[in-house]
C-alpha positions as CSV (number, residue, x, y, z in Angstrom):
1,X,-146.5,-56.2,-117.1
2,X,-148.7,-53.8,-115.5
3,X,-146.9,-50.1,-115.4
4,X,-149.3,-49.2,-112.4
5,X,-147.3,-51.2,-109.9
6,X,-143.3,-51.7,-110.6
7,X,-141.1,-54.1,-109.2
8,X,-138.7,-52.8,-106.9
9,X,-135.3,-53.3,-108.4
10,X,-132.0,-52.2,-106.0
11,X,-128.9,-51.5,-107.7
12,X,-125.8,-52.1,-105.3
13,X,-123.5,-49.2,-107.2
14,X,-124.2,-46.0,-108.9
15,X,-124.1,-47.1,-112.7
16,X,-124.1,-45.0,-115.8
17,X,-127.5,-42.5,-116.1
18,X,-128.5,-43.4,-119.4
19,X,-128.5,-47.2,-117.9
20,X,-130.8,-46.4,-114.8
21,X,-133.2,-44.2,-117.7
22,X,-133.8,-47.5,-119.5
23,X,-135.0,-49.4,-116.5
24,X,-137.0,-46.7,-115.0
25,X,-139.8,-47.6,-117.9
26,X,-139.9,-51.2,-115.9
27,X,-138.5,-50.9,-112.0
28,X,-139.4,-48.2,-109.5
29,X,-135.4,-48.4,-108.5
30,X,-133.2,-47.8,-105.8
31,X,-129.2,-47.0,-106.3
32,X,-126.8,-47.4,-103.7
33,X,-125.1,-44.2,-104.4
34,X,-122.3,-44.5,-101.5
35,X,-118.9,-45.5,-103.1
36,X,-118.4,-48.5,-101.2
37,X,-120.8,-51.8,-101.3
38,X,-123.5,-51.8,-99.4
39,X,-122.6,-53.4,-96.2
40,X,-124.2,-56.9,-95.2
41,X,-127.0,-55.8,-93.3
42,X,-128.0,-53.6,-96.1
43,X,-127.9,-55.9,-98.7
44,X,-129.7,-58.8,-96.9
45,X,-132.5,-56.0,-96.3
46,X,-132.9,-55.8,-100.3
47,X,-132.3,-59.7,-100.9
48,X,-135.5,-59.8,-98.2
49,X,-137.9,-56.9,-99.2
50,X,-137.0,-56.3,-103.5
51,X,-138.3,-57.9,-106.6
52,X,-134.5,-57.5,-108.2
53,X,-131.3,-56.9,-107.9
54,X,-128.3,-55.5,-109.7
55,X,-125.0,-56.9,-108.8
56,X,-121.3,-56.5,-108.8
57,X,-118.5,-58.0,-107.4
58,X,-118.4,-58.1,-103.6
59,X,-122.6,-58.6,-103.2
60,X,-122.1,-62.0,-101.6
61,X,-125.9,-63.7,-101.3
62,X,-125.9,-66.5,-99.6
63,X,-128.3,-69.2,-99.7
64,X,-130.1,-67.9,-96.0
65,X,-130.1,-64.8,-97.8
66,X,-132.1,-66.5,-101.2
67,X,-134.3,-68.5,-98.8
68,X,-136.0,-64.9,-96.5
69,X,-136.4,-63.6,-99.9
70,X,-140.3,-64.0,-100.8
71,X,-140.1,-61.5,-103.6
72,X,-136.8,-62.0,-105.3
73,X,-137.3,-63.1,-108.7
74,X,-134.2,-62.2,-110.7
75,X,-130.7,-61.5,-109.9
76,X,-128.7,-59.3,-112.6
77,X,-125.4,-59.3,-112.5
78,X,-123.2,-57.0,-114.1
79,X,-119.6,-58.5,-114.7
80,X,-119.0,-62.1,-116.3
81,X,-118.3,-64.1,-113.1
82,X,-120.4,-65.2,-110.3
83,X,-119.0,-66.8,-107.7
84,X,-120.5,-64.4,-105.4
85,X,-123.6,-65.8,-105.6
86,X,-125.4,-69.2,-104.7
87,X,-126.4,-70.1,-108.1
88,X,-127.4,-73.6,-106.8
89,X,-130.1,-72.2,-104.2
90,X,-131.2,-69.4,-106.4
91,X,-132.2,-72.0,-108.4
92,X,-134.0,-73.9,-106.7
93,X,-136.1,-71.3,-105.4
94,X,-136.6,-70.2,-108.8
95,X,-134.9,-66.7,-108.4
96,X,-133.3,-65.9,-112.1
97,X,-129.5,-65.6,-112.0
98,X,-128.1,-64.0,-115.1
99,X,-124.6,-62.7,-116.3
100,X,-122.8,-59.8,-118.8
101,X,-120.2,-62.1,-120.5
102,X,-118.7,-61.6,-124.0
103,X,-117.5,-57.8,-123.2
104,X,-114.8,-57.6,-121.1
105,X,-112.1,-59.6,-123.4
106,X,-110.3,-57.1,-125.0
107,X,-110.0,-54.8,-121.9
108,X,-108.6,-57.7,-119.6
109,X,-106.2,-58.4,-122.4
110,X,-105.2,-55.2,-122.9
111,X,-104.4,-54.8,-118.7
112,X,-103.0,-57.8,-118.6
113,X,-100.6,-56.5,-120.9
114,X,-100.0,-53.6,-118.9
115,X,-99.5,-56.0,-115.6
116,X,-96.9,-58.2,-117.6
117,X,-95.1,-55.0,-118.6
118,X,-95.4,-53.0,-115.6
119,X,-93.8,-55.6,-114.2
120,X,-91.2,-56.9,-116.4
121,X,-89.7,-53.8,-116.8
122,X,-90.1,-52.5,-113.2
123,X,-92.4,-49.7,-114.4
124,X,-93.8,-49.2,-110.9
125,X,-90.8,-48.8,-109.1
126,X,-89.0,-46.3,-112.0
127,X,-92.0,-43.9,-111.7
128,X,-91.6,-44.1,-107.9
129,X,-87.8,-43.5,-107.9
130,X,-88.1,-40.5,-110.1
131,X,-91.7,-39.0,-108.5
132,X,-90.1,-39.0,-104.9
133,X,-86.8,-37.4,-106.1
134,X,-84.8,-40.5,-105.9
135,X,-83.4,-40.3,-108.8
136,X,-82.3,-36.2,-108.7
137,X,-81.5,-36.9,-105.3
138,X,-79.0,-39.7,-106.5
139,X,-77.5,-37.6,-109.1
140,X,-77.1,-40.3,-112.0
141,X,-78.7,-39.3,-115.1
142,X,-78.1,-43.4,-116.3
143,X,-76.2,-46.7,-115.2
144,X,-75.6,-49.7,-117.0
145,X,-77.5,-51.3,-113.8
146,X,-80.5,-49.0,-112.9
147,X,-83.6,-51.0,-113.1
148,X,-82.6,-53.9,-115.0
149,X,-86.0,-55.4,-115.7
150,X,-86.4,-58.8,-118.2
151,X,-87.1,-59.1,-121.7
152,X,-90.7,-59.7,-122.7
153,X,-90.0,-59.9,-126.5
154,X,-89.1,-63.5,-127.5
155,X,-90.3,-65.3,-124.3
156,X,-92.1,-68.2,-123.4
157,X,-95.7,-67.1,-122.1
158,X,-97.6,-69.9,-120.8
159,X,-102.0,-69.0,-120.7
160,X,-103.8,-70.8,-117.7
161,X,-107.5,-70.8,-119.1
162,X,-107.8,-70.3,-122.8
163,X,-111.3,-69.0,-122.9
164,X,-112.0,-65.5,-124.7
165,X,-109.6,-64.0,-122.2
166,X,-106.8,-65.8,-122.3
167,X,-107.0,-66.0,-126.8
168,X,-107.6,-62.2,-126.5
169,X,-104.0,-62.6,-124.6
170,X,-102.4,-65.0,-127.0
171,X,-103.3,-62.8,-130.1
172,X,-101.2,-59.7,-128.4
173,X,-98.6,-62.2,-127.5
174,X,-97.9,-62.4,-131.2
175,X,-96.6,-59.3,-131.7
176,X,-93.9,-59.9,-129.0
177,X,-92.5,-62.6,-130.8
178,X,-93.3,-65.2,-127.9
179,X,-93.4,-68.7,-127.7
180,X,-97.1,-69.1,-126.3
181,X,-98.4,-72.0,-124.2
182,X,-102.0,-72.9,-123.1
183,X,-103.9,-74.9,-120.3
184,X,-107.4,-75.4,-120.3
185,X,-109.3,-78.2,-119.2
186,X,-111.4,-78.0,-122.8
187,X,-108.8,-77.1,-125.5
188,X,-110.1,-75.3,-128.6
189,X,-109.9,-76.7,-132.2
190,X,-106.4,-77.1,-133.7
191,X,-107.2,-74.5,-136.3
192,X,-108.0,-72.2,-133.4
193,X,-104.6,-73.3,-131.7
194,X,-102.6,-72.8,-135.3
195,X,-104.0,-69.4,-136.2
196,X,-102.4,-68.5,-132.6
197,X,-99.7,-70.0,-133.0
198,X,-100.6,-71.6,-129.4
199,X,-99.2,-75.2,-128.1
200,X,-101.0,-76.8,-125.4
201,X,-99.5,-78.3,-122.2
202,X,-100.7,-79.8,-119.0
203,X,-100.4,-76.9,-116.0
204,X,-97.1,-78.7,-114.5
205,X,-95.3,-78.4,-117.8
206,X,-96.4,-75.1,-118.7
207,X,-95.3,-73.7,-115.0
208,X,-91.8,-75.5,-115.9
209,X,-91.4,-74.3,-119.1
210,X,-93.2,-70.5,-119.1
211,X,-91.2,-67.3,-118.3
212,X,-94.6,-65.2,-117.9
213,X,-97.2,-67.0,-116.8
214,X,-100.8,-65.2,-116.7
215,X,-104.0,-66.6,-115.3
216,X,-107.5,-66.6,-117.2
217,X,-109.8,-69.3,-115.4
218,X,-112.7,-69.2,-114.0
219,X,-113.1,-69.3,-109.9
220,X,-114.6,-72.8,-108.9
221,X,-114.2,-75.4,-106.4
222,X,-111.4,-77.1,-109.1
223,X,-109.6,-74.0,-109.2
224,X,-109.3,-72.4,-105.6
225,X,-105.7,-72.2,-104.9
226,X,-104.7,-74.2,-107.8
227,X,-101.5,-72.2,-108.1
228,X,-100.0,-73.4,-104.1
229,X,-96.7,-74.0,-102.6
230,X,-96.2,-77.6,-104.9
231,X,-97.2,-75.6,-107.9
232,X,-95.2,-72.5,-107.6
233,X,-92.1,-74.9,-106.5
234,X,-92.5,-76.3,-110.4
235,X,-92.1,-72.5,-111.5
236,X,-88.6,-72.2,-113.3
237,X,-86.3,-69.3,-111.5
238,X,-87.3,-65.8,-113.0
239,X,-90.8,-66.2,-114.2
240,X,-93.4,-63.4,-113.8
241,X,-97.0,-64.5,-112.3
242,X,-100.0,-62.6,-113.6
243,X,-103.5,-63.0,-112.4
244,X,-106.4,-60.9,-113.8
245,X,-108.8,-63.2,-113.0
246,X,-110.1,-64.3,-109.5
247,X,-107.9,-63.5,-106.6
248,X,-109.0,-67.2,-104.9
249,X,-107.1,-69.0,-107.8
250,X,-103.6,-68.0,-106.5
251,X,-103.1,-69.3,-102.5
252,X,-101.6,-65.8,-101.2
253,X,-99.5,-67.7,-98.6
254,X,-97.9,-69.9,-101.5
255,X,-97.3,-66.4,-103.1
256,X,-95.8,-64.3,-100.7
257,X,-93.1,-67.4,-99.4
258,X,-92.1,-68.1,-103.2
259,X,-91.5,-64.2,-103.5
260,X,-89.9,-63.7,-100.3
261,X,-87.5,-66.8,-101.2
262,X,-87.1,-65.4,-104.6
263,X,-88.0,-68.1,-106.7
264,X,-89.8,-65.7,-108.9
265,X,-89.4,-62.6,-110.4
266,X,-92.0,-60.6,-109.7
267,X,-95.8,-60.5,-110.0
268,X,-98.6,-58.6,-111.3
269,X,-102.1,-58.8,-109.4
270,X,-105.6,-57.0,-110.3
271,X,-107.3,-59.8,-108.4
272,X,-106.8,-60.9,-104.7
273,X,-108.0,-63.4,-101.9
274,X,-108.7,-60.1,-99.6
275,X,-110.4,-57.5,-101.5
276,X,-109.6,-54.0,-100.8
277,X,-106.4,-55.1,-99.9
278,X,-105.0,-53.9,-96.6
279,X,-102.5,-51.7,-96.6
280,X,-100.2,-53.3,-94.5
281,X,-100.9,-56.8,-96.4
282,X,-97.6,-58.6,-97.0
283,X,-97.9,-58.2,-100.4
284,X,-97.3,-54.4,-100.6
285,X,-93.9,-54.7,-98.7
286,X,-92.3,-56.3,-102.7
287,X,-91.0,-54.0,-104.8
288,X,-91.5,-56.4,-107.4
289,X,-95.4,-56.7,-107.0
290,X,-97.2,-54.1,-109.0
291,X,-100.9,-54.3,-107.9
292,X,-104.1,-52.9,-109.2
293,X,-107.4,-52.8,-107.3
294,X,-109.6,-54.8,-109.1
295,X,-109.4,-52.5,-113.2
296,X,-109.0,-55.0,-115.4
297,X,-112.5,-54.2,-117.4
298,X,-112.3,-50.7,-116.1
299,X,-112.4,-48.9,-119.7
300,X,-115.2,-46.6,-120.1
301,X,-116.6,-48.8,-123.3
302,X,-116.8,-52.1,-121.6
303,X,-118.6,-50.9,-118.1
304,X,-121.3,-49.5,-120.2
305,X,-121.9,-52.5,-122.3
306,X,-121.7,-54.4,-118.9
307,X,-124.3,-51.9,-117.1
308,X,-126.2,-51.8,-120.7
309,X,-126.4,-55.8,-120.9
310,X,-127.2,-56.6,-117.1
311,X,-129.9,-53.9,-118.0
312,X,-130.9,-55.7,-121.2
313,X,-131.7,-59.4,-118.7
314,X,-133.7,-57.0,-116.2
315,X,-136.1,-55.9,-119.1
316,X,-136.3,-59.0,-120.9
317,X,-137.3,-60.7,-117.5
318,X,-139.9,-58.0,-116.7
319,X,-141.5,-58.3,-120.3
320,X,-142.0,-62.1,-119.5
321,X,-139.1,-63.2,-121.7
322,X,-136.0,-65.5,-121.0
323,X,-133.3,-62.9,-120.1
324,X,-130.3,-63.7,-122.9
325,X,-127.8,-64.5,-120.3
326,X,-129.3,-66.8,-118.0
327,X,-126.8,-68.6,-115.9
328,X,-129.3,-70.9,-114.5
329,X,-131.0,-72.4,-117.4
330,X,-132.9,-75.2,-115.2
331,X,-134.7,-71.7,-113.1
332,X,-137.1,-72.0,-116.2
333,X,-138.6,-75.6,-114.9
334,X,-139.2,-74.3,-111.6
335,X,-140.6,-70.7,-112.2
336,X,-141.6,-68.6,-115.3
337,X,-139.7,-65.4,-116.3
338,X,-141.8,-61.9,-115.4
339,X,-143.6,-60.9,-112.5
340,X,-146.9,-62.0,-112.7
């Protein structure tokens, strides 16, 4: 690749420095270094005019986009999922699509366990009741009834989607002593499922029979809203719902009516149909919904690999190479990687 002319390269968030140094050697780059995404009109601008992009959750490009783009070759994408992007068009106009997957496991995990926690135990509204004088204004050092929360330790947690994710999940599990179900539409080998101590179900019977119930799957056409109103009425009385994944999996309709007619517990949500979330959303009026805005990977270790490997597809593409994560592995047949 000639290092007279670079390719233009636009990066939709401001990412670690050391990141952006290793692709200045390759790209003549451009960071959107405004907190928010860039709006639509922005980021169809760069779709149209750039040789690259790096993504993140909430760059939607559309196919219309994909098709004004006459330079686009390779779209780098820096978390694990996209559903954000029309992989089908990209490829077949031989723009590159590639992923950062493998990292983010034990950080979901670990903040799912925090979710499950938070809201078994009614962390969320303790640390309000105290902060905001509550408490000193109530004048009860303890009750036999303040807060009652439920018991994690000895429960049945049931895993939908048993990828790296939802094992990472499982192993943790252990150490509470829990019964642990899984769904997955591909189930591992038994030895993975006995080394676990994991027992597969189909999704109705692991909604009937879990007490937590934490979601790991992917976003696709199969699983948009596959936890709905009929689902959620299969729920036993008391469970907790978790989802760390994609906010699309869980219909927020369903959600809000099977809270608001107490049929469960309580949930925990990092992910939602509507992202930011408004503040007057009907999910912020339960006191038994602790919500997160979007952290789950948010550890310093595993956005740097993520920046580091989406970084590691750019320069492999620009050096005329397959980029290691390709999502699009057909791309190959209609285009050759690199610029030339």
């Amino acid at each position: 690749m000639s290092r007279h002319v670079k390719p233009k390269l636009f990066v939709t968030r401001e990412v670690f420095p050391e990141v952006i140094k290793r692709l200045e050697d390759y790209y003549d780059i451009e960071v959107w270094d405004r907190f928010t995404n860039p709006p639509p009109n922005v980021l169809e601008s760069r779709v149209r005019e750039y040789d690259a992009l790096l993504t993140m959750v909430g760059d939607r490009i559309t196919c219309s986009m994909l098709s004004n783009a006459k330079n686009l070759r390779i779209i780098s994408q820096m978390i694990v999922g996209y559903d954000n992007i029309d992989v089908e068009c990209a490829t077949r106009l031989g723009i590159y699509v590639t992923n950062a997957p493998g990292i983010i496991s034990e950080a979901t995990a670990d903040f799912t366990w925090a979710l499950i926690l938070a809201t078994a135990r009614r962390v969320v509204e303790a640390d309000n009741y105290v902060r905001w004088g509550e408490w000193f204004r109530d004048r009860t050092p303890w009750h036999p009834l303040m807060f009652l929360g439920t018991l994690v330790y000895g429960k049945t947690l049931g895993i939908i989607g048993f990828g790296a994710i939802g094992k990472a999940v499982a192993r943790r599990a252990k150490g509470f002593g829990m019964k642990i179900l899984y769904y997955d539409i591909v189930r591992p080998p038994k030895e993975v499922e006995e080394e676990l101590g994991a027992e597969y179900r189909d999704l109705e019977s692991l909604l009937r029979e879990s007490d937590i119930i934490t979601i790991h799957t992917p976003l696709t056409k199969e699983t948009y809203h596959l936890i709905n109103d009929e689902r959620l009425k299969l729920v036993k009385k008391g469970a907790i719902l978790i989802n760390a994944a994609r906010g699309p999996i869980v219909d927020t309709n369903a959600l809000v009516r099977a809270l608001s007619e107490g049929r469960i517990a309580g949930a925990g949500l990092d992910v939602f149909e509507e992202e930011p979330l408004p503040p007057n959303h009907p999910l912020t009026m339960f006191k038994n919904v602790v919500l997160a805005p979007h952290i789950a990977s948010a550890t310093y270790e595993s956005r740097l690999e993520m920046a580091s490997k989406a970084a590691e597809n750019l320069i492999a593409f620009a050096e005329g190479r397959i980029p290691p994560n390709l999502v699009n592995k057909d791309v190959v047949k209609v285009r050759s990687p690199g610029f030339k």
